[in-house]
GUTI-971110 format. One line per 2 residues: number of its first residue (from 1); for each residue y, x, z of C-alpha. Coordinates in Angstrom, 3 decimals, always signed. Layout:
N
NUM> Y X Z; ...
//
This chain:
313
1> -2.465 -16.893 +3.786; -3.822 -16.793 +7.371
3> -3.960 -13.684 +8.974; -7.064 -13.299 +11.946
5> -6.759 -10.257 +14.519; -10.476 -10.619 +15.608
7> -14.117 -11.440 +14.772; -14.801 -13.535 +17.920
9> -14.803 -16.773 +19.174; -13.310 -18.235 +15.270
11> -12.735 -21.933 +14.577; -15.718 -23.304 +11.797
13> -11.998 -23.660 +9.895; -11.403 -20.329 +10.151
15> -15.391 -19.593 +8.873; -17.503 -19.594 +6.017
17> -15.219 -17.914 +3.172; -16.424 -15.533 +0.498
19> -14.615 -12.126 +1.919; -14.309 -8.996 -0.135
21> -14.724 -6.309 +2.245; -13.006 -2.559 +2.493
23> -10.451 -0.656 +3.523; -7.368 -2.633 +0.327
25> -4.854 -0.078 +0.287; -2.638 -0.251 -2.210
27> -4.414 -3.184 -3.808; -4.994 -1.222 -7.288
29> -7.053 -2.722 -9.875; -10.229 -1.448 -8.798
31> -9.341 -3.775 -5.149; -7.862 -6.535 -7.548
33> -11.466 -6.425 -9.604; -13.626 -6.767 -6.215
35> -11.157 -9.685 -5.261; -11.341 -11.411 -8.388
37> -15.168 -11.576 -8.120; -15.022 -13.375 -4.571
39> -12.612 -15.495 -5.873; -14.987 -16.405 -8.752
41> -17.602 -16.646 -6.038; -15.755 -19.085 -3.911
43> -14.818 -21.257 -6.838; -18.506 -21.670 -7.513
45> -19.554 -22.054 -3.705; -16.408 -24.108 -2.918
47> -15.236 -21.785 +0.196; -11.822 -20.344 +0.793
49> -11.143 -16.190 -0.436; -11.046 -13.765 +2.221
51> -10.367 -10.449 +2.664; -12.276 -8.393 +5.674
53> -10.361 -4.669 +6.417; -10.065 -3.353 +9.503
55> -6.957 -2.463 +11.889; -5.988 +0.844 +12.492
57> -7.425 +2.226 +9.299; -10.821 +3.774 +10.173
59> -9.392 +7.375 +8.678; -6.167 +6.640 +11.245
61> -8.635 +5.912 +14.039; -11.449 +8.979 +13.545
63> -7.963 +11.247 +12.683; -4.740 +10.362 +15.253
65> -2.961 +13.455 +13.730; -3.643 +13.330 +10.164
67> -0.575 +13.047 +7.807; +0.460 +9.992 +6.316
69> -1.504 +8.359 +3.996; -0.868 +4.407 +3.294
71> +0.117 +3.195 -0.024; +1.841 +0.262 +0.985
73> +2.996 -1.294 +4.387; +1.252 -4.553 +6.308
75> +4.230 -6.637 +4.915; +4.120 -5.731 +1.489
77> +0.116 -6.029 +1.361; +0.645 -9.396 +2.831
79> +2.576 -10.393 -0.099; +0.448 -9.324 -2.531
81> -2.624 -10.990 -1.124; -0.901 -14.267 -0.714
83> -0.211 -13.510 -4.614; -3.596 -13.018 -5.183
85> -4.770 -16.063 -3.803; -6.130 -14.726 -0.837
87> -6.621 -17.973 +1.909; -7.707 -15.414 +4.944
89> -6.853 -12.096 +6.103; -9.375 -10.772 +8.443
91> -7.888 -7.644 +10.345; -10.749 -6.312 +12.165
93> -10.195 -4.224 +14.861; -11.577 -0.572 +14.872
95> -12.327 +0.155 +18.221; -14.803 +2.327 +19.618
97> -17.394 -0.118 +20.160; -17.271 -1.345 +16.886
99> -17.336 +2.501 +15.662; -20.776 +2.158 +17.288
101> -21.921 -0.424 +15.624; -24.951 +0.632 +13.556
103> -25.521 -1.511 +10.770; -27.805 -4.337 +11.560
105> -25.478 -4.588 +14.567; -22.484 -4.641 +11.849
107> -23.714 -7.123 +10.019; -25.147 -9.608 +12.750
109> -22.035 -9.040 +15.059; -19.006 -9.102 +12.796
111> -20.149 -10.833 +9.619; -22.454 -13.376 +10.532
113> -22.054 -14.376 +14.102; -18.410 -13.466 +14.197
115> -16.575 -14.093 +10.369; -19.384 -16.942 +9.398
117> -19.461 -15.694 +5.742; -21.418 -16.694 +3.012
119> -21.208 -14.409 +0.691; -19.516 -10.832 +0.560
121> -18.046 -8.674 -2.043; -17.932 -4.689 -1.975
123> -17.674 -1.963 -4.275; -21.393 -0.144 -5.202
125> -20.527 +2.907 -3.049; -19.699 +1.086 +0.365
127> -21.042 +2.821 +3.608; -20.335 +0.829 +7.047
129> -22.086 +1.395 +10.414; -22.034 +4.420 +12.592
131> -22.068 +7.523 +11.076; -21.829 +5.761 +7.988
133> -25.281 +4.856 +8.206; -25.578 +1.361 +5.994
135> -25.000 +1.329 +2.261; -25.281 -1.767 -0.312
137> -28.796 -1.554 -0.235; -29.151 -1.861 +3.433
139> -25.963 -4.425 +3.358; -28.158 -6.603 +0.807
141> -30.933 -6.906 +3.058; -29.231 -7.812 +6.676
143> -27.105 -9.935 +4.859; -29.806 -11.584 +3.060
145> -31.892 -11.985 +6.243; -29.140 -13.936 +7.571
147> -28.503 -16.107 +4.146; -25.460 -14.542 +3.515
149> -25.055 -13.405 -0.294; -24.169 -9.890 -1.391
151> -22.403 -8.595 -4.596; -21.817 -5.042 -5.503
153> -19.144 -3.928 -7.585; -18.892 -0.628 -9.683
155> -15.583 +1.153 -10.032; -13.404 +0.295 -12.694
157> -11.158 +3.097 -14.284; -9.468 +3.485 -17.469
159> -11.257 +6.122 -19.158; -13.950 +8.966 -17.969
161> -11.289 +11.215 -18.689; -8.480 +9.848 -15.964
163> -11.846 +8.299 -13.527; -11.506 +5.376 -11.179
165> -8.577 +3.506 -9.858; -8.624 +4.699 -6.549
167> -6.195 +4.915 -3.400; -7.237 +8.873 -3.325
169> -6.076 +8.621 -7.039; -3.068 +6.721 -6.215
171> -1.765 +9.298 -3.603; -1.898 +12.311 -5.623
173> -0.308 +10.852 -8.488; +2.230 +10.106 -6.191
175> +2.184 +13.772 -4.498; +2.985 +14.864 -8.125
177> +5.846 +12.475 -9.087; +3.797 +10.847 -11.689
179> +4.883 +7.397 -10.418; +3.577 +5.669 -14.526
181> +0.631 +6.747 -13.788; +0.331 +5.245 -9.977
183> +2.207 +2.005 -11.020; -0.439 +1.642 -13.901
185> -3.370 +2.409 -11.305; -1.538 -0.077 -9.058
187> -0.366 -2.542 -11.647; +2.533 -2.972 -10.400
189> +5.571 -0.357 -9.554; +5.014 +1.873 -5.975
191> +7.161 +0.273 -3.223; +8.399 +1.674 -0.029
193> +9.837 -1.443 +2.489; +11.901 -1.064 +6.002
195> +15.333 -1.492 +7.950; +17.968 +0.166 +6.515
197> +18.962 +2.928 +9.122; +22.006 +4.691 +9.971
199> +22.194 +8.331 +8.679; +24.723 +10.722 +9.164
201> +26.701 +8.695 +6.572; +27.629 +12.694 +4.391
203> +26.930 +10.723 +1.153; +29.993 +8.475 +2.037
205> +32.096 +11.553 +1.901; +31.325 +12.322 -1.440
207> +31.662 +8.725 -2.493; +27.702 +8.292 -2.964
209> +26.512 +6.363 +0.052; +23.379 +5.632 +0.669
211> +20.766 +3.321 +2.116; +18.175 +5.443 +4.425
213> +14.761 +4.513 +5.233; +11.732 +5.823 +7.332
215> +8.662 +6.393 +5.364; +6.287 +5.628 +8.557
217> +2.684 +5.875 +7.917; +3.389 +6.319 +3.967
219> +2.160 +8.781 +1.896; +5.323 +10.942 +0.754
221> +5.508 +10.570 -2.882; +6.987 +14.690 -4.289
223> +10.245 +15.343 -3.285; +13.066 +14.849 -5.541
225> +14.949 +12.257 -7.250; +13.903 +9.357 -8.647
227> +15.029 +6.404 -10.575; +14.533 +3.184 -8.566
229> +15.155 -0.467 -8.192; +16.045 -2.553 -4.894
231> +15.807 -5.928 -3.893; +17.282 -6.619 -0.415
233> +15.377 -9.248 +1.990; +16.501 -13.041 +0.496
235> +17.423 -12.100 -3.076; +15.657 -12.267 -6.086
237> +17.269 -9.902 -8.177; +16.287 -6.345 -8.036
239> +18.772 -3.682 -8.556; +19.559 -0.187 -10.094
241> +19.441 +2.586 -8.151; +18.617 +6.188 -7.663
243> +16.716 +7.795 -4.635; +16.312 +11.221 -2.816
245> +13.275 +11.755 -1.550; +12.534 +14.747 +0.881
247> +14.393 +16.889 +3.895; +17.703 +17.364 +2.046
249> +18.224 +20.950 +2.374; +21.925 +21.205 +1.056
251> +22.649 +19.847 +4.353; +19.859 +21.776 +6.511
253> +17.668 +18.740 +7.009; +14.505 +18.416 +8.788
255> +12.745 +14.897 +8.742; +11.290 +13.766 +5.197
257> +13.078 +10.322 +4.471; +13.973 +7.968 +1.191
259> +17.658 +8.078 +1.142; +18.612 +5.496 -1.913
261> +22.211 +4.852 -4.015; +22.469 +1.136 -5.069
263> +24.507 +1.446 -8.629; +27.917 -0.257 -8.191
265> +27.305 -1.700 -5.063; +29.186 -1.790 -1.849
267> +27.640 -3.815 +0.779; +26.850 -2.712 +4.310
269> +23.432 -3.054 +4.470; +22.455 -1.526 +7.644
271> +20.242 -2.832 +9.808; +18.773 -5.372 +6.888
273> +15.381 -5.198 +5.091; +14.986 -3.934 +2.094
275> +12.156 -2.922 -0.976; +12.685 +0.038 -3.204
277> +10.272 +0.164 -6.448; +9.969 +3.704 -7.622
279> +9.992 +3.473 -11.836; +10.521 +7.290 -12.682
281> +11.184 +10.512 -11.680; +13.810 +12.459 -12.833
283> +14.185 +16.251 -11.001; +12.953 +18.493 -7.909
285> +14.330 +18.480 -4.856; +16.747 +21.214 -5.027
287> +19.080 +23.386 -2.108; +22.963 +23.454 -3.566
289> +25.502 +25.883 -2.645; +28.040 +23.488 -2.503
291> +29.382 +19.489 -1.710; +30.877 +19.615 -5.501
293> +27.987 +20.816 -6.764; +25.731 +18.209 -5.098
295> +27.960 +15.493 -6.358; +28.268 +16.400 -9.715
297> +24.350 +16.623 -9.752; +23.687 +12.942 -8.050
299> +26.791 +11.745 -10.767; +24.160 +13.249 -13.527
301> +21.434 +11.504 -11.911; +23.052 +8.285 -11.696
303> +23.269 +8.226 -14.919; +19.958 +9.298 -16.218
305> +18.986 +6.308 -13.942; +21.898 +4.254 -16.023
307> +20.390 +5.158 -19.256; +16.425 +4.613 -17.713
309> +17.372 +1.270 -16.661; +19.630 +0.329 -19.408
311> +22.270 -0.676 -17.359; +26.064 +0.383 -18.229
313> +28.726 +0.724 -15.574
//
């Protein structure tokens, strides 16, 4: 997959794919059923799949402060879009002149003068321009003007009762510990990436140490413990673990992070990459009086994660 930082001054080889357009985070099934249909598109029209999102995330750019929100990192939605068959990433950036864009401007500009598309794919309640102030219908018609085809997509969901697969969805499962019901939304398990970082190393004490990561820009799932798996950058083989998630109050901490013990495993792994996949959630974070009593707790969790996993030590 080829990833493009801007709408200007493109190659022809970098033009004329079928793009899905939106915002694509987390990829969920809903995404996966837009992308699907402007893959079937391109088949037909014998143009590359593209994907057209824009860089920072419009609700990052209109709110600086807001708390995290992202469902999956830039690396990880990489992957999954090369898995997908995606043959061009367009990152488009959201600046303030493109903010003011209205949506003839929108369309002209970015789609057909700048991307060269022929046909685009978005879900039935898209709104684009400034203030919002283009919709499918409106998209239909510019695009049509310009003989570039339009297809609009209504959300997919798994019954009336749960409603659509949505990143909105996705994050409030998440904000509940219901990670089955995000990896099903998702179709595939919830994954936090980074560099392993040095913590203050307590869990070494008490013979349980762990690999720390920053969540950055990622929504924080509810704190607690979880089971987990990790693969570390280079391997295939993903591994049994269980994870703390939140401020660690038994030793008066401040700064939410995803601290994560790799079942008999020993390695140093600072400093290297790593993915964690969250596949359940076992308890609440929880303040305990005492070391012991904090390590006979994570040796309970370990093996609830054992018995989850079906692994035996």
């Amino acid at each position: 997959m080829k990833t493009l930082q801007t709408y200007t001054g493109l190659s022809k080889n970098d033009q004329g794919a079928v793009i899905a357009l939106g915002n694509f985070d987390g990829l969920h099934r809903g995404h996966q059923a837009v992308i699907a249909q402007a893959q079937a598109i391109a088949d037909d029209l014998n143009a590359p799949l593209g994907i057209g999102l824009f860089r920072p995330h419009p609700y990052r750019f209109f709110k600086p402060d807001a708390a995290p929100f992202r469902l999956m990192s830039p690396r990880i939605r990489a992957q999954v879009m090369d898995e997908l068959g995606v043959k061009f990433l367009y990152e488009i950036p959201f600046t303030t002149a493109l903010r003011d864009l209205d949506d003839t401007e929108f369309v002209d500009q970015v789609l057909h003068k700048g991307l060269g598309i022929r046909h685009v794919v978005v879900g039935d309640d898209y709104g684009f321009g400034k203030n919002r102030c283009g919709n499918v219908e409106s998209l239909t018609r510019l695009c049509t003007e310009r003989g570039i085809g339009v297809t609009a997509i209504s959300p997919v969901g798994l019954h009336k009762l749960y409603g659509k697969y949505g990143s909105t969805e996705i994050r409030k499962a998440l904000q509940d510990g219901d990670v089955f019901h995000a990896q099903h939304m998702l179709s595939r398990p919830w994954r936090v990436d980074g560099i392993v970082q040095k913590g203050q190393q307590r869990g070494r004490t008490i013979n349980f140490p762990t690999a720390n990561l920053d969540f950055a820009d990622l929504v924080r799932p509810k704190f607690g413990v979880y089971v987990v798996e990790v693969r570390i950058d280079g391997e295939d083989l993903w591994r049994p673990a269980v994870a703390n998630t939140g401020s660690r109050p038994t030793v008066d901490g401040e700064d939410a992070r995803l601290e994560v013990h790799l079942l008999d495993f020993d390695r140093d792994l600072y400093g290297q990459l790593i993915d964690v996949r969250f596949r359940s959630f076992i308890r609440p974070e929880k303040k305990f009086e005492s070391f012991d009593a904090l390590k006979t707790q994570i040796m309970e969790d370990a093996n609830g994660a054992r018995a989850i996993l079906g692994v035996g030590k």
